[in-house]
N, C-alpha and C positions, 0 to 999 in steps of 0.2 A: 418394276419401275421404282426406284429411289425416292423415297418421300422425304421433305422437308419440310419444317415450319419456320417461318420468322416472327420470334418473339417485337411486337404485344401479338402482331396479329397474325402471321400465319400457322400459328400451330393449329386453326378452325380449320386449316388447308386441309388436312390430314384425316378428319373424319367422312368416314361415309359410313350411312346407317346400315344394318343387315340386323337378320335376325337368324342363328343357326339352332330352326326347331329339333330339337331331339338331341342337341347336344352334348353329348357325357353319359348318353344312353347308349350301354352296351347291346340291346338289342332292336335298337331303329335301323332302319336300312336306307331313310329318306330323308335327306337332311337342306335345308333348304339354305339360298348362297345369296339372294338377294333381301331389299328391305321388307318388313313384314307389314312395313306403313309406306305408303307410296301416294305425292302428292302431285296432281297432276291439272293443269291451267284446265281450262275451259273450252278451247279446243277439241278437235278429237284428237284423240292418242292414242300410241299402244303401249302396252305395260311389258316389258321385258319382266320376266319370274325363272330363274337359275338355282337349278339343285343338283346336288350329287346323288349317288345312290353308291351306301356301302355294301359287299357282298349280293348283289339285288338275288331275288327269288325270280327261278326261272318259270315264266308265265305270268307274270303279275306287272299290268303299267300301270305308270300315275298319270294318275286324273282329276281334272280341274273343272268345277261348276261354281255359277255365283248362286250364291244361298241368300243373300238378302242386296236391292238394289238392283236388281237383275235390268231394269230402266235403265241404266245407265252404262249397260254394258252389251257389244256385240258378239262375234267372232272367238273362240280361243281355240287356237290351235296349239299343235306341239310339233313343230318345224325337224328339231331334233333330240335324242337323247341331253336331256338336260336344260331343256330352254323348253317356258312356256311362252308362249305370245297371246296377249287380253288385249283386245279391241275395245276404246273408249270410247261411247258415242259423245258429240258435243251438248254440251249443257245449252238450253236455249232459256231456262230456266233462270230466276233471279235471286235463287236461291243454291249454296251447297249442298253436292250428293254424296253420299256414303256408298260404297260395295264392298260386302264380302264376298272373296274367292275362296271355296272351300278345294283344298288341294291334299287327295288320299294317294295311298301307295299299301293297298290292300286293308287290312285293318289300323294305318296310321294314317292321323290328321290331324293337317294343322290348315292354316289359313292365311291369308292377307289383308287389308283394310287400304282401298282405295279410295283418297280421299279429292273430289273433284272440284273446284274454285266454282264459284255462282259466275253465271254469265251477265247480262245484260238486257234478256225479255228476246234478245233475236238475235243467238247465236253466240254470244258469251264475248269478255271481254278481249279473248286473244282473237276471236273470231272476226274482227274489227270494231269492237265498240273504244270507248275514251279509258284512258289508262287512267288507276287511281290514286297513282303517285306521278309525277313527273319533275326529274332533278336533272338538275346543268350540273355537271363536273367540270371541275375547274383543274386540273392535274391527273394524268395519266403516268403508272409509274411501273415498273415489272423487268421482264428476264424474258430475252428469245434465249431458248434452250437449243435448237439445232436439233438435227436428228437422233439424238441422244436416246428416244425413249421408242425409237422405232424409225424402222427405213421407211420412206416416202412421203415423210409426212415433218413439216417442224414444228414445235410445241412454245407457246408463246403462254406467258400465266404474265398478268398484270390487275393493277389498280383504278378503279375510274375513281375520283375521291376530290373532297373539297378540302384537304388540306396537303397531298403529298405525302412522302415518305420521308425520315430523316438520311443521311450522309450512311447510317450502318444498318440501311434497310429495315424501321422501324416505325410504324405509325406513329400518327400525334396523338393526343389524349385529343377527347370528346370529338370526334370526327364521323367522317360519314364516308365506306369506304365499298365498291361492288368489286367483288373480287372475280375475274375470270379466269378460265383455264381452255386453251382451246388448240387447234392447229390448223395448219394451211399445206396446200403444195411446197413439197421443198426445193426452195432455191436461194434460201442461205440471205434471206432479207431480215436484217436487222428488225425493221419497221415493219408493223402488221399490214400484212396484205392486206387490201381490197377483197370483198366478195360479201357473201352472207354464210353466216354460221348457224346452225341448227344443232339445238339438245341432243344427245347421244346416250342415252338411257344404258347403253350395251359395252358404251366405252369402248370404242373399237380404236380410236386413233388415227379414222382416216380424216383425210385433209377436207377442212369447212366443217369440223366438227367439235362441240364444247363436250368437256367432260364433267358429267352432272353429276361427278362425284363429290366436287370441290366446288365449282362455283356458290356464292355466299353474299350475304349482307353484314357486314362486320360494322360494328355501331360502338366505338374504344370510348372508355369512361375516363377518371382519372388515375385510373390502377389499373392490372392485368385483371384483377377481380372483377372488376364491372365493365369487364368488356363482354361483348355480346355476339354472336353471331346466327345468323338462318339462314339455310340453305332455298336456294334457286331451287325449283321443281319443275320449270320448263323456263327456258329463254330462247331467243332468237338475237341476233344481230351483225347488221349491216354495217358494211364498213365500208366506207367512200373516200375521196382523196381529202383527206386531214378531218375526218370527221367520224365518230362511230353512234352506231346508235342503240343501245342495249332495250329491250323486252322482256323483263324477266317478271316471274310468278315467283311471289315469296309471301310465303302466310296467306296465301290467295287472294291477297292483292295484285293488281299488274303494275309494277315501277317502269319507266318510259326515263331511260336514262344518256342524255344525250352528250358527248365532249366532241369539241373542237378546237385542235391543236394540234402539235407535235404527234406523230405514232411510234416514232424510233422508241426501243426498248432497250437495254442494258445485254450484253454480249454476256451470256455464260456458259455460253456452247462448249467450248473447251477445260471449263471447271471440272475438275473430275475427271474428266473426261479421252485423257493421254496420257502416256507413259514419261512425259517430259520431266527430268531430271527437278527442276526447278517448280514443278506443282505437287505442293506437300497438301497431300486432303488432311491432315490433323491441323494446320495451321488454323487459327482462328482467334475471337476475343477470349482476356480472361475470362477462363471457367469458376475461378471460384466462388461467384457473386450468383450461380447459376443452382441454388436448391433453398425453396422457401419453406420448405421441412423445419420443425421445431422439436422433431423425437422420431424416434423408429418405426416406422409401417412396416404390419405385413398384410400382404392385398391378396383378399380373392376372389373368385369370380364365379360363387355358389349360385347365383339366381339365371338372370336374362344377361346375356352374353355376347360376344365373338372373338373367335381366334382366325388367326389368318398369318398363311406364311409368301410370303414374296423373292424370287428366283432376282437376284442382283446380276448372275455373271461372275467375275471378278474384280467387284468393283477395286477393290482397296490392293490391286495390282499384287498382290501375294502370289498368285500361282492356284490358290485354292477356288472355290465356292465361296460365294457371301447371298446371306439370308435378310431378310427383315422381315420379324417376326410380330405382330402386334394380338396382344391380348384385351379386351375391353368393358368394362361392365355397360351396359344398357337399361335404360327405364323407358317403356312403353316408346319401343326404335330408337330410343336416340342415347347417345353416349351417355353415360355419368357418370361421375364416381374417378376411382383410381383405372387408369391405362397403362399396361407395359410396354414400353418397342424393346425388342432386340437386334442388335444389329451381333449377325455372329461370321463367322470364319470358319468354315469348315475342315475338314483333310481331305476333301474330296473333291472331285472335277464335276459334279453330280447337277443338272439341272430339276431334278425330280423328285426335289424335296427330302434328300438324304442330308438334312442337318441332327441326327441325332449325335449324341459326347457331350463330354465334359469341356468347359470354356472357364479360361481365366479370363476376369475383366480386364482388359488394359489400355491405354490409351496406342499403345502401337499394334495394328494390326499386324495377325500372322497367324499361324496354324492354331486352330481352335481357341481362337482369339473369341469372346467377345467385347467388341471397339467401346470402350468408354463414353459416355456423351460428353460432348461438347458443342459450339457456337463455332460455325467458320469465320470466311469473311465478310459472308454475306449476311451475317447474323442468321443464320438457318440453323435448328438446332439436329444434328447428325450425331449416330452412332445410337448408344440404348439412356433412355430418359424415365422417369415415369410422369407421370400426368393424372392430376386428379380436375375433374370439369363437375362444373354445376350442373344444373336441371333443366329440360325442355329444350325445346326446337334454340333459344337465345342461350344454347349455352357458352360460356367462358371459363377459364381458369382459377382454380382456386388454389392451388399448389403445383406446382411443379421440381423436382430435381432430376440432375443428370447423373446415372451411376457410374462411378468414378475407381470401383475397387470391388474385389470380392471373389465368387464364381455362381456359373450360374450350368446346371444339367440340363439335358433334354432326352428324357427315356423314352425310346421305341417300344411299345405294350406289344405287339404284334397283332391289337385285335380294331387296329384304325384309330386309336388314340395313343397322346405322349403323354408322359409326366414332365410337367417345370418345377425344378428347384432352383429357388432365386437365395443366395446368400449374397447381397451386394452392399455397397455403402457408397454415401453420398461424399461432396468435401469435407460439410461437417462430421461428417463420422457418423450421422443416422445410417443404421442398420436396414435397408428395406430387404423383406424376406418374399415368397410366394410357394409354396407347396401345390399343386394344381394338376390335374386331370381330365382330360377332353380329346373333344379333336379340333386339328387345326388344319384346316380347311387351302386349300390353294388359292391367293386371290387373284 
């Protein structure tokens, strides 16, 4: 799936937490693909837990117990190769609960930290008690995408917010904005169906379902630095004829966020999306107002981390493979620090993550391209950027540029990790470098 951000406020779009235990360790076999902190309403839930297993050892499964918390936790099965499933019992409690899942794969362990919102004395706040925020939006603003990102299903990401977007898809300074990501049955309606939508921890894509990867609280300051965002860890919502009514869990608070008006959303179905002579994907605003870089970075991703590669298709019509590749430092789950994307171009037809070669950066795609960043029309930033973010669950941007010139390697190790060498440069001519070794993970 194609990720995009729009600068102030959807580059927050783009993160989702993970935590890949064992990462860069030549001899783990167990590596784990979802978050390592997982925050979950007051309700009952289940907790989706996704790992790979490199080279696995024949006779040995993994195994999941709660080691501490064990109250607040039911059922864990393991459905299949790769997927655990944690039964959440409802918090009836007025208080937050903590569990640790301890998760081995013979002599390796790692863990996860469930963290469950306080209820209400009788059965918690999403259970029906009174929400502890409740906000009227005044403006509803976003993108029906089409089937773009999967058959059966249309994908619809928009704004509930008290001030709107501007004319080149850009929030206002100091606003208040709940960002959703979600789909429906496809049948090509502009305007958000009707129905109810339910959290999707698994991100499947089917239709009446939110992806809890994106959805957000974004809270824009007077700059890109003091903007903020927190991610939804459960929602629901109901959508009636000109009215929606959002439920979301953020910071273990329940928000009750209700708009009535207009549902029509912005057509960008066809963006990208056809070989139409006349749809140029590099089109977009001046790039070169677009790197707040003051000197040369070079970034690495020595501590808590993720990499992850993303299958495009042919997006950028070459005839080739196209990748997107994101590298990311993390502090205790959640992003920080310096992010890489890449967007590369392969020589190959390959769905199956054969991006390794050498990539000139360039602003035209083509054979072992990788695509310069840039800003479309929709102010979405596309192609390879890097991105540095602040601390905590309210993170925002503190730097960002779009690489603009250079090249950049991707070494095939043969033992389950690559090497990245980044030689790139920004407009101003800062040099961002990366020297790096891991694995990178399929998301």
């Amino acid at each position: 799936m194609k990720r995009f951000f729009t600068l102030i406020t959807l580059g927050v779009a783009l993160l989702f937490a993970a935590c890949d235990t064992n990462e860069g360790d030549a001899s783990a076999h167990l590596f784990i693909t979802s978050p390592n902190i997982v925050e979950v309403g007051a309700a009952s839930n289940t907790v989706s837990v996704s790992y790979n297993l490199v080279a696995p050892v024949k006779g040995v499964q993994v195994a999941a117990q709660a080691v501490s918390g064990e109250e607040a936790i039911g059922n864990i099965t393991h459905p299949a190769t790769g997927l655990i499933l944690i039964e959440v019992k409802a918090n009836t409690t007025s208080s937050q609960r903590n569990a640790v899942i301890e998760i081995s794969y013979g002599k390796e362990l790692t863990s996860i930290l469930i963290k469950q919102a306080a209820g209400n004395g009788s059965g918690g706040n999403n259970g029906g008690g009174k929400a502890d925020v409740e906000y009227t939006a005044l403006c509803m603003d976003g993108y029906y995408y089409g089937e773009k990102y999967g058959e059966g299903a249309d994908r619809y990401a928009f704004f509930l917010s008290d001030q709107g977007l501007n004319n080149g898809g850009q929030a206002y300074t100091n606003g208040t904005y709940y960002y959703v990501d979600c789909f429906s049955p496809a049948d090509k309606s502009t305007s958000l169906p009707m129905g109810t939508y339910t959290f999707d921890r698994s991100n499947s894509g089917n239709p009446y379902t939110i992806n809890s990867d994106n959805c957000q609280l974004i809270l824009t300051g007077e700059s890109v630095e003091d903007t903020t965002s927190t991610p939804m860890t459960d929602v629901t919502m109901t959508v009636t004829a000109n009215k929606v009514v959002l439920e979301a869990t953020i910071d273990g608070k329940v928000h009750k966020v209700t708009y009535m008006g207009d549902l029509s959303l912005d057509d960008v179905s066809d963006e990208n999306g056809n070989n139409d002579d006349d749809d140029d994907k590099t089109s977009g605003q001046d790039g070169e107002a677009q790197s707040t870089l003051e000197g040369d970075r070079h970034v690495t991703f020595d501590g808590e981390h993720r990499a992850k590669w993303g299958y495009e298709g042919d997006y950028w019509q070459t005839g080739y493979s196209n990748y997107t590749i994101y590298i990311m430092n993390k502090s205790a789950g959640y992003v920080y620090g310096d992010t890489l994307q890449f967007d590369l171009v392969t020589d190959n037809n390959s769905s199956n993550g054969k991006f390794a070669g050498k990539y000139t950066i360039s602003d035209k795609p083509g054979k072992l391209v990788m695509v310069a960043g840039f800003t479309n029309k929709y102010a979405q930033a596309v192609g390879s950027w890097l991105y540095e973010y602040g601390s905590g669950s309210a993170s925002g941007y503190k730097n960002y540029a779009m690489i603009k010139s250079g090249s950049a390697e991707f070494i095939d190790n043969g033992d389950g990790t690559h090497t990245v060498i980044l030689d790139g440069y920004d407009y101003k001519g800062n040099n961002i470098t990366c020297n790096w070794t891991g694995v990178i993970e399929e998301d």
